[in-house]
N, C-alpha and C positions, 0 to 999 in steps of 0.2 A: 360696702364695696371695697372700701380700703381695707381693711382687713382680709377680705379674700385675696385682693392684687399683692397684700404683702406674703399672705400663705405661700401664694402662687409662686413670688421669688425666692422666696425662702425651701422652697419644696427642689426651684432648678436649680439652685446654688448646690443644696446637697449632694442631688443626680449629678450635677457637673464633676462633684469630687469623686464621688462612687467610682464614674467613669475614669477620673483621671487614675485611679488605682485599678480599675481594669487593662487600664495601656500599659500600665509598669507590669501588671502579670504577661501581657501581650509581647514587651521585650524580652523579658525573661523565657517565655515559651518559644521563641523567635530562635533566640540563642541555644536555647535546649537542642534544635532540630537544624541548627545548622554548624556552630563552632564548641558548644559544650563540650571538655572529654569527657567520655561515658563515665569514668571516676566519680564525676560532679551529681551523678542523678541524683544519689539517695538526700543530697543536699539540696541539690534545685526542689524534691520535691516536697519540703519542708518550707523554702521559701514559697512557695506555689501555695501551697495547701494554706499559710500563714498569710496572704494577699487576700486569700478568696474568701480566708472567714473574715477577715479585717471587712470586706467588700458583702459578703453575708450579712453582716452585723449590723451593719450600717445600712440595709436596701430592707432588712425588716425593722427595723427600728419602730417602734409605737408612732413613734412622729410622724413618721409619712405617712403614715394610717390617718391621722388626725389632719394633717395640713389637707390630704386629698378627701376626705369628707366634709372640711371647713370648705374647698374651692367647689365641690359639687354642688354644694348647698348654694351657693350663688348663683352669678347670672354669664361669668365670667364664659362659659363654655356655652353662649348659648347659639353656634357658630359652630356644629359638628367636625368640619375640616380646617377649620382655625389652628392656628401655632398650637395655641392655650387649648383646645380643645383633646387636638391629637397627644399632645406631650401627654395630658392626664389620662388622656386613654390608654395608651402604651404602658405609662407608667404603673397605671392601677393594675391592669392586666400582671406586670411582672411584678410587682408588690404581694397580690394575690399567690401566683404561683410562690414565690420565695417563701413567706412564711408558714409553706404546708413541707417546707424543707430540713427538717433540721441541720443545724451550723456543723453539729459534727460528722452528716454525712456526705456537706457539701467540701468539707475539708481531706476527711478519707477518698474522696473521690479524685482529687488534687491529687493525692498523695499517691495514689494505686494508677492514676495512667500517666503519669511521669515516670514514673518504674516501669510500669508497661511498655512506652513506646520504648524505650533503651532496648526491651529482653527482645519486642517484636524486631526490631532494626537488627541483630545478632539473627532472630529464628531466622527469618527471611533471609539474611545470606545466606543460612546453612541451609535453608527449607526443611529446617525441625518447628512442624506446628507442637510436640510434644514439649518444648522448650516453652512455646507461648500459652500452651493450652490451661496451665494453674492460675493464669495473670487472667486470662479472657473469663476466667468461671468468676474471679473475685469481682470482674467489673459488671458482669452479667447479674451478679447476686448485689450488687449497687444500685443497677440499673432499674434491678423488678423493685426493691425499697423504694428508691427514685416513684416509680410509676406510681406504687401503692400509696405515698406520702401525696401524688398531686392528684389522685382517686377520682376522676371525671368521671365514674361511674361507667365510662365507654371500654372497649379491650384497652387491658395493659400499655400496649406499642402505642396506642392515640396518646396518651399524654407525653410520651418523649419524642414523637413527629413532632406534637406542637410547639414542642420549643425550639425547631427550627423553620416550621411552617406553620403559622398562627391559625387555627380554624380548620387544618387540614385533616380528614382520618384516612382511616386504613381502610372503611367501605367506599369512598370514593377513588382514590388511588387504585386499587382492585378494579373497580367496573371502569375505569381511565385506560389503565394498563391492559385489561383483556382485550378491549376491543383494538389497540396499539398495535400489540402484539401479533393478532390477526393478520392485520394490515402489513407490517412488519415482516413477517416470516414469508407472506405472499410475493412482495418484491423482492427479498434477499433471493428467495428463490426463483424468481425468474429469472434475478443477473447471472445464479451459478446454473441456467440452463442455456442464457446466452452463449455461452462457449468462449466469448473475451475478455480477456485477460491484460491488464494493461502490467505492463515491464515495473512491475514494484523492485525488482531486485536494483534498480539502480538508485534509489532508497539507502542500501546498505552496502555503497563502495565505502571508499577510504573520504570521511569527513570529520579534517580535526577539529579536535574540541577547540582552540582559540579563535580558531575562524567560526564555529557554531557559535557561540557565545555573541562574538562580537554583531552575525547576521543577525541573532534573538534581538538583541538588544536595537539596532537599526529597528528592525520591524517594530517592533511595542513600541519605540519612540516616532515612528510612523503612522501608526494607528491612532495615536494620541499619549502615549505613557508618557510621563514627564518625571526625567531623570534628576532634574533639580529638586525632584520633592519624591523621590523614591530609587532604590537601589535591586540588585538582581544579584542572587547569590545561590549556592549549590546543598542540597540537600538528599535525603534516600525518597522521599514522595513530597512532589512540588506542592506549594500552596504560598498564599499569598496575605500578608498581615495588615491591616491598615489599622497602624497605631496609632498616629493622629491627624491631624492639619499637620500639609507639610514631610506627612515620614509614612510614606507606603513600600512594604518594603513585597519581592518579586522573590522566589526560589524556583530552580529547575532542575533537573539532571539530565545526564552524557553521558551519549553511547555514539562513541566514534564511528562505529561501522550502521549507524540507523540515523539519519537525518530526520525521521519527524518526530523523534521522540523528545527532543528539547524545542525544537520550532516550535511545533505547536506547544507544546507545554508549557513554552514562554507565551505564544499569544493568549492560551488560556488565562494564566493569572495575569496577566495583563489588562484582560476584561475584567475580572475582578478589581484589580488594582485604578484603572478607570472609573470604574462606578466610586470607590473609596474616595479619590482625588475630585470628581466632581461634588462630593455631598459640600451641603453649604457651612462652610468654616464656621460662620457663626453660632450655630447650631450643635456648635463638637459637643457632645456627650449627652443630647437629649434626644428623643423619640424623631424630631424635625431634621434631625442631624446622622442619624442612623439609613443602613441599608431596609429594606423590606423585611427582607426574608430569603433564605437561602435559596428557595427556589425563583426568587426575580434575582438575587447575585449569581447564582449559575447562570441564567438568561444572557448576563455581559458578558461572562467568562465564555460560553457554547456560544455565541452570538459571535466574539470577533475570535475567538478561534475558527468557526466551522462555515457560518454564511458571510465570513468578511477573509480569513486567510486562507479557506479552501476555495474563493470563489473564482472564476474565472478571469476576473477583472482585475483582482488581486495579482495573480502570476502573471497580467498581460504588462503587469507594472513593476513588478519584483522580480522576476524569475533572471532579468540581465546581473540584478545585484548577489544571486546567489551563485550565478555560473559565473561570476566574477571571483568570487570567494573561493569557491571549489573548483578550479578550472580540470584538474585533473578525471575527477569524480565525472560532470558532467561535460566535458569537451565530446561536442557534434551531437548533446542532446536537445532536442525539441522541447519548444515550451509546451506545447500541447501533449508532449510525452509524460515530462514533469507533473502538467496538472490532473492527468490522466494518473499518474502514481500515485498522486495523495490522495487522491479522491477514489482508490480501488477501493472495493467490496470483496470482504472475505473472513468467515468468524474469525476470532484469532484468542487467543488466552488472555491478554491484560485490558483491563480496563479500558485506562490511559491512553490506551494504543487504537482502539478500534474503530475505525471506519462511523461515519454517520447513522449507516441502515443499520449495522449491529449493538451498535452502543447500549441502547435502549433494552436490551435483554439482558445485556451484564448489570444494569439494573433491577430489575425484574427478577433475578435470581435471587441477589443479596435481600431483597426488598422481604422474598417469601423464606430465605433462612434466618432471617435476623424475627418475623414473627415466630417462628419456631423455638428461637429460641428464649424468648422473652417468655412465652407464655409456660414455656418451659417440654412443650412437645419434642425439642432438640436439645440433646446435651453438648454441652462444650467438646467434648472427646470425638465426638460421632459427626465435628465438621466438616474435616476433609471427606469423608465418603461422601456425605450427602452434598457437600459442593460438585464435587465430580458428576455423581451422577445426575443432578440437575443440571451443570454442566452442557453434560452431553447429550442433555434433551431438551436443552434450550440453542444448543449453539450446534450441536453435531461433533463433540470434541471432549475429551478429555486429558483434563491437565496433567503434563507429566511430571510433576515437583507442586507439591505446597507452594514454594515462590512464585508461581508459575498461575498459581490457585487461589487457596481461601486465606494465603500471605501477603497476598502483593498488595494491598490495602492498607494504610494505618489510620485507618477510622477506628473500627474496635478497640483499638489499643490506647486511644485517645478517648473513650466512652460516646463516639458520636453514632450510638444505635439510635435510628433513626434519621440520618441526615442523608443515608444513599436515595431515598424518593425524592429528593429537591434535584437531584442531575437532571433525573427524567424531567421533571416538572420545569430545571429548566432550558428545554428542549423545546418544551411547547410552548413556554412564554415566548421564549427566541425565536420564533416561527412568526410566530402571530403579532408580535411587536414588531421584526424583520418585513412582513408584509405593509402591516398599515407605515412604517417609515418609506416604504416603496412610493406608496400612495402621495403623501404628504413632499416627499422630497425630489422624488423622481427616480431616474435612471441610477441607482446606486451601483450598479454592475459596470456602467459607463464612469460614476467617478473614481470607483475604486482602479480605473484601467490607466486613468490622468495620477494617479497615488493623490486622490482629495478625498480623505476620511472625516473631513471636518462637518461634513452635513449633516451624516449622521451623527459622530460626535456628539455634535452641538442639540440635535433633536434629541437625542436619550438622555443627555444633561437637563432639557429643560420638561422632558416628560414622565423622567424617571430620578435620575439621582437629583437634582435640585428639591425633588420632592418631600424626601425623608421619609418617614411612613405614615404622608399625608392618609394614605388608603392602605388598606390591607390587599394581600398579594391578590385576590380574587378579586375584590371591586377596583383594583387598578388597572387591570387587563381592560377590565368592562368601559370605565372612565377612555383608554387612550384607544382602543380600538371599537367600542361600542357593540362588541358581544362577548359574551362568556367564554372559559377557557376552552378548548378542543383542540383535541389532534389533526385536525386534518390542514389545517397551515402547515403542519409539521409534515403530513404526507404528499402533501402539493408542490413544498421544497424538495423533496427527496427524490419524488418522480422528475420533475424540472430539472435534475441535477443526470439522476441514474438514466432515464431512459435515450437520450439521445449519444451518453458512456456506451453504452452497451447494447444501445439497438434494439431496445424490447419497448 
């Protein structure tokens, strides 16, 4: 038994450093995307690339092979949801994966979407995807080696899902989303036969950026962000880094004449950046001390962005400090006009930007071109078309610019094929987590009205980030709420919100 307990420490020590050389590529990627000048790429991505094999080398090492067959062999794990149990779980699982990787493809891979996102940040201004379209083939032909090196035997796309969503594929996703979608298209379409229309254009007066900024930041430090141990800073697509105990750092962007395009983009990563601040310090850099899975960290992020800042109780409690801010903007507007604006329903072209009912279909899109393209049915050249016209038979719309289109993302350009199903995914965790916290704490629509976010705060800290990946993203749903995943918490929000908006 002493010899396995010292494996055992011996096996976290290592993870611990691994990790700590993860957070030094995390600053470095941090800085790439937000203060780097473009000058700097072809260098950053030789540091990048030089981190990740350092970080390769060391997570396949023989050793960890051996210390985690010396601990299995014991008794040490014999406590499935145990510290000791989950660590070696997690661990073995990314052990496994790594060493079907070669070092020099995880290094090329560094190298080519550090370069990448530089050229996509240029295409997207210009809305030249022919600018981006040599970089997207080189990662795309990454990505299917990627796939073929971790050979689950299942489609291509299942092994690079998994490594954002552990256990998830492409045939449940699929029969998830179809029946969504149904659902989905049914309501949007009755709001656009309703005939009202709530006053979105007061959305996009005159709102300057230092007052935006400073509101974002009130609100995320209202909700729970803790500015002592994280900072908020400006970038071309928001996202949110937790490098370690202590240093979560927050990005958004500003558009002065659109008010919810930073608001909420701050409360989005905010959620994210919550979940980061809650895991248990102690734990920094092993399995106990990590997020789930992208699809339970979207859940914070779509959670206090959409059922905590779009709620009613929210603006019953906020809405003085923004007409405070903007006096010009909204002088003699209604708060029930306000919450009526944010909460419109209407397809619209970005992502980012869309309304709760539509959201879920600019998912949905990418979901079925990024299969296309993996498997190789789609060519890199022939995205913009088939974006559009998916497009406009998913949404009714056709995008006028690349920017606009199959640009406005830099996921691709980062090699994250596969991570747009975790949005969706976490939509419906954020539902069905959002309900049973109803349950459990009460009137949350009443404290969000008093500005008291600390209940639920406090409840998703102790049911979810304190956790670590005690449980994998599927049996933790089941664990806190006591059924299996499904949409229809998600559609029982949607209607509770839409129908009494609009009258259907």
């Amino acid at each position: 038994m002493a010899d396995v307990k010292s494996a055992y420490q011996q096996l976290i020590a290592e993870v611990k450093q691994i990790a700590l050389l993860g957070s030094c590529a995390g600053v470095l990627g941090w800085d790439e995307r937000t203060y780097m000048p473009k000058g700097g790429a072809a260098h950053r991505a030789e540091q990048l690339a030089l981190l990740v094999g350092m970080m390769h080398e060391r997570a396949t090492a023989p050793q960890i092979g051996e210390w985690l067959a010396e601990i299995e062999d014991g008794d040490l794990l014999a406590e499935p949801h145990s510290e000791a149990a989950v660590n070696v779980r997690e661990i073995r699982r990314g052990y496994e994966r790594a060493i079907k990787l070669p070092k020099s493809l995880v290094e090329e891979r560094a190298r080519v979407t550090t370069l990448a996102q530089q050229v996509w940040r240029e295409a997207r201004e210009k809305s030249d995807f022919a600018a981006f379209q040599p970089h997207l083939q080189k990662i795309l032909a990454l990505k299917r080696r990627e796939a073929a090196a971790l050979g689950t035997g299942a489609p291509a796309y299942d092994a690079l899902l998994d490594d954002y969503e552990p256990g998830e594929t492409t045939e449940n996703l699929t029969r998830v989303f179809s029946g969504l979608r149904g659902e989905l298209v049914e309501l949007v379409g009755a709001i656009a036969e309703s005939g009202k229309k709530p006053d979105e254009a007061l959305l996009r007066r005159e709102y300057p950026i230092d007052r935006q900024e400073a509101v974002g930041k009130l609100a995320a430090a209202q909700i729970g962000f803790d500015f002592d141990r994280g900072r908020l800073d400006i970038t071309t697509h928001p996202f949110c880094s937790g490098i370690g105990p202590g240093d979560t750092r927050l990005t958004t962007r500003y558009n002065p004449r659109f008010f919810s395009e930073a608001f909420f983009g701050t409360l989005h990563e905010a959620g994210h950046g919550i979940y980061d601040q809650g895991l248990n310090a102690a734990h920094c850099g092993t399995p106990m001390g990590e997020s789930v899975s992208l699809g339970i960290h979207e859940s914070q992020s779509r959670m206090w962005e959409n059922f905590v800042g779009r709620s009613q109780g929210f603006w019953t409690y906020f809405f003085i400090a923004v007409q405070d801010a903007f006096p010009d903007a909204l002088c003699g507007i209604l708060e029930g006009d306000f919450y009526a604006a944010v909460n419109a329903v209407a397809p619209s072209f970005i992502r980012v930007e869309a309304d709760e009912a539509t959201y879920n279909l600019h998912i949905m899109l990418r979901f079925e071109i990024e299969q296309a393209l993996i498997d190789g049915g789609l060519k890199a050249g022939d995205v913009p078309g088939v974006w559009n016209e998916t497009f406009e038979n998913y949404l009714g719309l056709t995008p006028p610019s690349d920017a606009m289109g199959c640009l406005q993302d830099i996921h691709w350009s980062g090699g994250g094929i596969g991570y747009f199903p975790t949005y969706a995914l976490g939509n419906l965790y954020a539902a069905q987590f959002f309900e049973q916290a109803r349950e459990d704490v009460g009137d949350l629509n009443a404290q969000f009205a008093e500005g008291n976010f600390e209940p639920l705060k406090n409840w998703l800290t102790k049911k979810i980030y304190s956790q670590g990946q005690r449980y994998r993203a599927s049996d933790l749903v089941k664990v806190i709420t006591g059924k299996p995943l499904s949409y229809e918490p998600l559609m029982r929000h949607l209607r509770a919100k839409y129908e009494p908006l609009y009258g259907i």
